[in-house]
DSSP file (Angstrom, degrees, kcal/mol; ACC not computed):
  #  RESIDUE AA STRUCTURE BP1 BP2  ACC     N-H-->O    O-->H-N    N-H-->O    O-->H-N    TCO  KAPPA ALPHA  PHI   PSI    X-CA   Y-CA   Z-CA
    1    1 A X              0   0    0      0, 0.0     2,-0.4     0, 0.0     0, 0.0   0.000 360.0 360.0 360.0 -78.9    6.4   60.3    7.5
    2    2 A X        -     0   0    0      1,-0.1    74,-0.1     2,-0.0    73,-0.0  -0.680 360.0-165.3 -96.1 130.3    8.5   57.5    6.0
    3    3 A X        +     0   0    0     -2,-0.4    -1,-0.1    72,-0.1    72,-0.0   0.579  57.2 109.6 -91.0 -25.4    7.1   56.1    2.6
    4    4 A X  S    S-     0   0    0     71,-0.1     2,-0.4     1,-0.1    54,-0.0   0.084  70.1-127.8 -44.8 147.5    9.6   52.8    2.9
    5    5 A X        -     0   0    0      2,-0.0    54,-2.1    25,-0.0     2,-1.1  -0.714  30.6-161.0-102.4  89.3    8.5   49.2    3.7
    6    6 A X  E     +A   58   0A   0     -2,-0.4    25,-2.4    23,-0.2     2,-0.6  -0.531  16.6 172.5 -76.1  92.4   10.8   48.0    6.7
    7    7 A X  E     -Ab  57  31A   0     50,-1.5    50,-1.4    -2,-1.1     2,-0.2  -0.928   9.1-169.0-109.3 117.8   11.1   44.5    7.5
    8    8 A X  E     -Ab  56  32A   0     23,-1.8    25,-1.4    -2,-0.6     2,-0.4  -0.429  10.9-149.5 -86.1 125.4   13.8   43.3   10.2
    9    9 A X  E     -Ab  55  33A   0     46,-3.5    46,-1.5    -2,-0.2    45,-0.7  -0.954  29.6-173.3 -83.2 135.3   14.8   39.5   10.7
   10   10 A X  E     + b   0  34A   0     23,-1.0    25,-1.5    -2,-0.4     2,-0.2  -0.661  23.7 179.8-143.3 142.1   15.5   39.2   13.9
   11   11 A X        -     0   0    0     -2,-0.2    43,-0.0     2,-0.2    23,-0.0  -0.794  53.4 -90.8-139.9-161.4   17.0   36.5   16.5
   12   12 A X  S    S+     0   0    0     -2,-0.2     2,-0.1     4,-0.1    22,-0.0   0.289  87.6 112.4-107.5  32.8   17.6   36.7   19.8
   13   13 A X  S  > S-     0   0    0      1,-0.1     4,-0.8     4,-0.0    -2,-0.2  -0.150  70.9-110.2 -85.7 152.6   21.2   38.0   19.4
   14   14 A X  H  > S+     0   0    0      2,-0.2     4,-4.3     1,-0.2     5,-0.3   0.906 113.9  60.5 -17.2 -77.4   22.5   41.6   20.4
   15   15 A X  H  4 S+     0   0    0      1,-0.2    -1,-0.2     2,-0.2    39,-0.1   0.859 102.5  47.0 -51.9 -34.6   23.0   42.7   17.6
   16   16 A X  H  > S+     0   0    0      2,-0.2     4,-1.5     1,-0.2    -1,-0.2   0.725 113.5  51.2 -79.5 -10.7   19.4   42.3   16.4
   17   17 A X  H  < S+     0   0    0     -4,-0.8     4,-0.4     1,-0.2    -2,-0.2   0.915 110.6  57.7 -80.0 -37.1   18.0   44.1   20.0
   18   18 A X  T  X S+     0   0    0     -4,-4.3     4,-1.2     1,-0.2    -1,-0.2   0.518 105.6  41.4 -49.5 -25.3   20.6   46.6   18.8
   19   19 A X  H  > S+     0   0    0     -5,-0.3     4,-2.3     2,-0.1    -1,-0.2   0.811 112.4  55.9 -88.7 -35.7   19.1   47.4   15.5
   20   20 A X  H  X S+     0   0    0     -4,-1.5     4,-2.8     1,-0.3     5,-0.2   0.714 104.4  52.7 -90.9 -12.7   15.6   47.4   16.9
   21   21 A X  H >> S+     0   0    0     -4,-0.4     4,-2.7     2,-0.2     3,-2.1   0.934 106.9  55.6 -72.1 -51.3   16.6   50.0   19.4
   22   22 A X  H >X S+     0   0    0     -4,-1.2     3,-1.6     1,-0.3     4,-1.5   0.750 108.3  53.1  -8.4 -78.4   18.0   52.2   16.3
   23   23 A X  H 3<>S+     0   0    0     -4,-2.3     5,-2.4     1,-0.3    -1,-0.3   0.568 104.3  46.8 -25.9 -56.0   15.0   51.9   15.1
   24   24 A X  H <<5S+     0   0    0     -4,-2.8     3,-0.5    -3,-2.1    -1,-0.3   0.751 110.4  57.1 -67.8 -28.3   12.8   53.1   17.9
   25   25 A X  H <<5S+     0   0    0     -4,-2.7    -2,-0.2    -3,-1.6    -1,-0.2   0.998 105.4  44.9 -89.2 -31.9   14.7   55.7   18.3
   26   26 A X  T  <5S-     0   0    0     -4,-1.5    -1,-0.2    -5,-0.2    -2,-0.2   0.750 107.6-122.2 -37.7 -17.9   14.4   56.9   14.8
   27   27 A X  T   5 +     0   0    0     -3,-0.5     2,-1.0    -5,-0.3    -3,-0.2   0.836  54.1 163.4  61.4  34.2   10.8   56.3   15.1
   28   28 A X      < -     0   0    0     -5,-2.4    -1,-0.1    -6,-0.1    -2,-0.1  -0.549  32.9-135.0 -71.0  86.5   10.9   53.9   12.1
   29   29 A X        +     0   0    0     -2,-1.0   -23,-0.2     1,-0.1     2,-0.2  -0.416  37.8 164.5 -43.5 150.2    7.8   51.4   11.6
   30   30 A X        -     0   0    0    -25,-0.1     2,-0.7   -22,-0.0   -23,-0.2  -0.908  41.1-122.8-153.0 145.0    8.8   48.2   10.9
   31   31 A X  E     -b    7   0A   0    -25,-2.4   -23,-1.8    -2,-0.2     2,-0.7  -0.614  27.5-148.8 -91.5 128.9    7.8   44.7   10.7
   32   32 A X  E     -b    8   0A   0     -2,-0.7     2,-0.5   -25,-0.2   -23,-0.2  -0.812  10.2-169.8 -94.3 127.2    9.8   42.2   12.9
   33   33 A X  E     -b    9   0A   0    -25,-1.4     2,-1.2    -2,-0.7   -23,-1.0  -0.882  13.0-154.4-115.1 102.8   10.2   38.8   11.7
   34   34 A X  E >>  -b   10   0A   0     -2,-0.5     3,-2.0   -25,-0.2     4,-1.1  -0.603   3.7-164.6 -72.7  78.5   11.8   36.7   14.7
   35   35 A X  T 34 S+     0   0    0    -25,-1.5     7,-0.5    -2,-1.2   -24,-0.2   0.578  86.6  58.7 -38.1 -31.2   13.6   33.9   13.2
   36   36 A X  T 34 S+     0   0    0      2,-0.1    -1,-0.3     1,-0.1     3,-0.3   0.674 111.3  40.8 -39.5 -37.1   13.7   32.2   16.5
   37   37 A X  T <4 S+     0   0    0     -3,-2.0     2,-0.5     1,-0.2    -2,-0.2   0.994 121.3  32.2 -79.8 -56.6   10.1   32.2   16.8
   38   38 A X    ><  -     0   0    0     -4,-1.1     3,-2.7     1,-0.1     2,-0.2  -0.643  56.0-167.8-124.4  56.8    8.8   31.3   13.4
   39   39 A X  T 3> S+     0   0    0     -2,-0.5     4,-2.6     1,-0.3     5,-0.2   0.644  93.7  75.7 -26.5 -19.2   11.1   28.8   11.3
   40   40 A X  T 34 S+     0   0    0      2,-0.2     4,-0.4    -2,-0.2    -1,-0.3   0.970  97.7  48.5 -59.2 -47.5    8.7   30.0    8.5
   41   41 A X  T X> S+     0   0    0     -3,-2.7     4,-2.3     1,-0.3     3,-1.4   0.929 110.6  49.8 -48.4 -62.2   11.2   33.6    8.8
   42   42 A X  H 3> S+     0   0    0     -7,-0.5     4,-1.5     1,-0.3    -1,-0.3   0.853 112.0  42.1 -86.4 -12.8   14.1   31.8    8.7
   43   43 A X  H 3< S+     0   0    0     -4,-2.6    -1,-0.3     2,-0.2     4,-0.2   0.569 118.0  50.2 -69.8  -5.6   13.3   29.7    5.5
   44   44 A X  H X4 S+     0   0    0     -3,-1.4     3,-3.0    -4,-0.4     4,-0.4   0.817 110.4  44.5-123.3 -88.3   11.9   32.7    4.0
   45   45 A X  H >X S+     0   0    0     -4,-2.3     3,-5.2     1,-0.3     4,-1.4   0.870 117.0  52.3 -30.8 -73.5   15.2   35.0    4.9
   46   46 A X  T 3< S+     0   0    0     -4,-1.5    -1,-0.3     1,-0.3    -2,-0.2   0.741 104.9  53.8 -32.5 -24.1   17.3   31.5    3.4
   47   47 A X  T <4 S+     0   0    0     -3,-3.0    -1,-0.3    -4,-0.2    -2,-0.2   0.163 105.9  55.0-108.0  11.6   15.2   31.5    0.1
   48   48 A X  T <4 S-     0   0    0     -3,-5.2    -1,-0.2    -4,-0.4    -2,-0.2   0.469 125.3-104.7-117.4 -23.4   16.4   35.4   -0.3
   49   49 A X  S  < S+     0   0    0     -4,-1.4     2,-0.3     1,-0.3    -3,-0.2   0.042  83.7 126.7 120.5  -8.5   19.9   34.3   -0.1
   50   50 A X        +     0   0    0     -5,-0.4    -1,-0.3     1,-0.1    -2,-0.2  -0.512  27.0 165.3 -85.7 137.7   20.3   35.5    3.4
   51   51 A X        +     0   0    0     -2,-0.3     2,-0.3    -6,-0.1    -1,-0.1  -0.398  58.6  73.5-149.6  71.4   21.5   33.3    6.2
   52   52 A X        -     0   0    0     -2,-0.0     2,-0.3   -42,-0.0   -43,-0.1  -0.934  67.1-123.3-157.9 144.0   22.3   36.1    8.9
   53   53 A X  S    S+     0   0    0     -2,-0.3     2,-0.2    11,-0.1   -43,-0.2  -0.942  77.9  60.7-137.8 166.2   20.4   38.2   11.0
   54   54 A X  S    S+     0   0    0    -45,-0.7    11,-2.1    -2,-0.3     2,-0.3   0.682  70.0 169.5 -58.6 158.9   19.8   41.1   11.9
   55   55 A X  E     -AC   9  64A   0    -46,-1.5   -46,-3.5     9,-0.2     2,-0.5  -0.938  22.2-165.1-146.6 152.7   18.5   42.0    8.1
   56   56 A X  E     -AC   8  63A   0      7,-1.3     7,-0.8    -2,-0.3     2,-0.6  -0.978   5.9-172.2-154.9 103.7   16.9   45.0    7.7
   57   57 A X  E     -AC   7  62A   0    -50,-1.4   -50,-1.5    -2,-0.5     2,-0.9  -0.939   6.6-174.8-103.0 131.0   15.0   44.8    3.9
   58   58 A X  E    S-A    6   0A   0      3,-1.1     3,-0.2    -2,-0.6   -52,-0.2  -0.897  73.4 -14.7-137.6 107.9   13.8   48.2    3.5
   59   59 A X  S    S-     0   0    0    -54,-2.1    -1,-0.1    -2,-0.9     3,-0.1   0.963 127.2 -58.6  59.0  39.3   11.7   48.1    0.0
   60   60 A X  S    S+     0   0    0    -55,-0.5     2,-0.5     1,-0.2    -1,-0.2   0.819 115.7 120.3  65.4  17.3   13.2   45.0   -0.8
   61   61 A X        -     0   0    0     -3,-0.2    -3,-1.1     2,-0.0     2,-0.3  -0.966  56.3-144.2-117.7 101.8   16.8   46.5   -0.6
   62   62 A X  E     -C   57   0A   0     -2,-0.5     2,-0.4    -5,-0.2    -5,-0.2  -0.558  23.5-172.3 -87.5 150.2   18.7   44.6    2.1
   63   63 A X  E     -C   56   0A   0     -7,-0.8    -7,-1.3    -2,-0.3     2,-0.1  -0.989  19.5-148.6-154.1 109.7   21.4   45.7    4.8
   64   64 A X  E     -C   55   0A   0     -2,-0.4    -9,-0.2    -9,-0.2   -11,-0.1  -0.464  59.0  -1.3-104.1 148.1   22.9   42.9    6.6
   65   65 A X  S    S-     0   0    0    -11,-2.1     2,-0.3    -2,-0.1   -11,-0.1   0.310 108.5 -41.8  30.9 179.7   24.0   43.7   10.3
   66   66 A X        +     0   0    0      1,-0.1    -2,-0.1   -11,-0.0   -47,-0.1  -0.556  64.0 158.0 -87.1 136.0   23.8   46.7   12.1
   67   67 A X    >>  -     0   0    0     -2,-0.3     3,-1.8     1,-0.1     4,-1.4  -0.218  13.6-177.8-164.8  52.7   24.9   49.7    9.8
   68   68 A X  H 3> S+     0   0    0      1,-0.4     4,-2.6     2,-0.2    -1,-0.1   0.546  81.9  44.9 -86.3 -30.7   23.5   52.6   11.4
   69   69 A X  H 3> S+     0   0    0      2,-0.2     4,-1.0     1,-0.2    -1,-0.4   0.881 112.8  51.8 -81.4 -25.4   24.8   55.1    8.5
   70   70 A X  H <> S+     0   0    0     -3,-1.8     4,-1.7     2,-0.2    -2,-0.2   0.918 110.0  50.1 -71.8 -42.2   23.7   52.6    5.6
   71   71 A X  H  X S+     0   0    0     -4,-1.4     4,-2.8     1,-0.2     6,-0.3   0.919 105.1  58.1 -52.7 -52.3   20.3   52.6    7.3
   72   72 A X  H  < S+     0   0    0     -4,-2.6     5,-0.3     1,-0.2     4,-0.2   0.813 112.4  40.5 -72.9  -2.4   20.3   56.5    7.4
   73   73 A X  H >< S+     0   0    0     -4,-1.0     3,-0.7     3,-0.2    -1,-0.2   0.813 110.6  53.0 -89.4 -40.0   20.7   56.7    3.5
   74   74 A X  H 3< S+     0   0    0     -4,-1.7    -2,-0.2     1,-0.3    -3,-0.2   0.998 121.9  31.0 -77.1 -59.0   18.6   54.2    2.6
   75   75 A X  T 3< S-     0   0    0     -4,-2.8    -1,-0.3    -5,-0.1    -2,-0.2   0.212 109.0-119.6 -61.3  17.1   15.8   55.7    4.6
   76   76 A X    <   +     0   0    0     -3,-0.7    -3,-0.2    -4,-0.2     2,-0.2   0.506  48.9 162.9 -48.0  84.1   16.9   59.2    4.2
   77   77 A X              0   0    0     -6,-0.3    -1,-0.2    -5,-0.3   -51,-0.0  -0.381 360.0 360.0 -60.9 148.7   17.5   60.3    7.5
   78   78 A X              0   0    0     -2,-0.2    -5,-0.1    -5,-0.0    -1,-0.1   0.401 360.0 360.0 -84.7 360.0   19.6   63.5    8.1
């Protein structure tokens, strides 16, 4: 279906349980990277310039918080 690469950073915040639902319900694969879990994630997000989560890199084009119309363009949902 969707040609994209999605990868999430994630904590254990709202906002990111809120993006992930988006997600499922679009029925968007994605890879989660928990920044709570894995410092490796958050040095890895920091060395991208980002130092917020949720992020949502989708082909290497990043979307910072939840931004549920920015999401449907960039993936192009209808």
């Amino acid at each position: 279906m969707l040609n994209k690469n999605v990868v999430i950073y994630t904590n254990e915040s709202q906002d990111s349980v809120k993006l992930k639902n988006i997600l499922n319900e679009w029925d968007i694969d994605y890879e989660e990277r928990n920044i709570s879990e894995n410092n490796d994630y958050l040095i890895e997000l920091q060395k991208k310039g980002i130092f917020a989560t949720p992020a949502t890199f989708i082909d290497n084009y990043c979307i910072q918080g939840v931004q549920p119309d920015h999401l449907k363009t960039e993936l192009n949902i209808n």
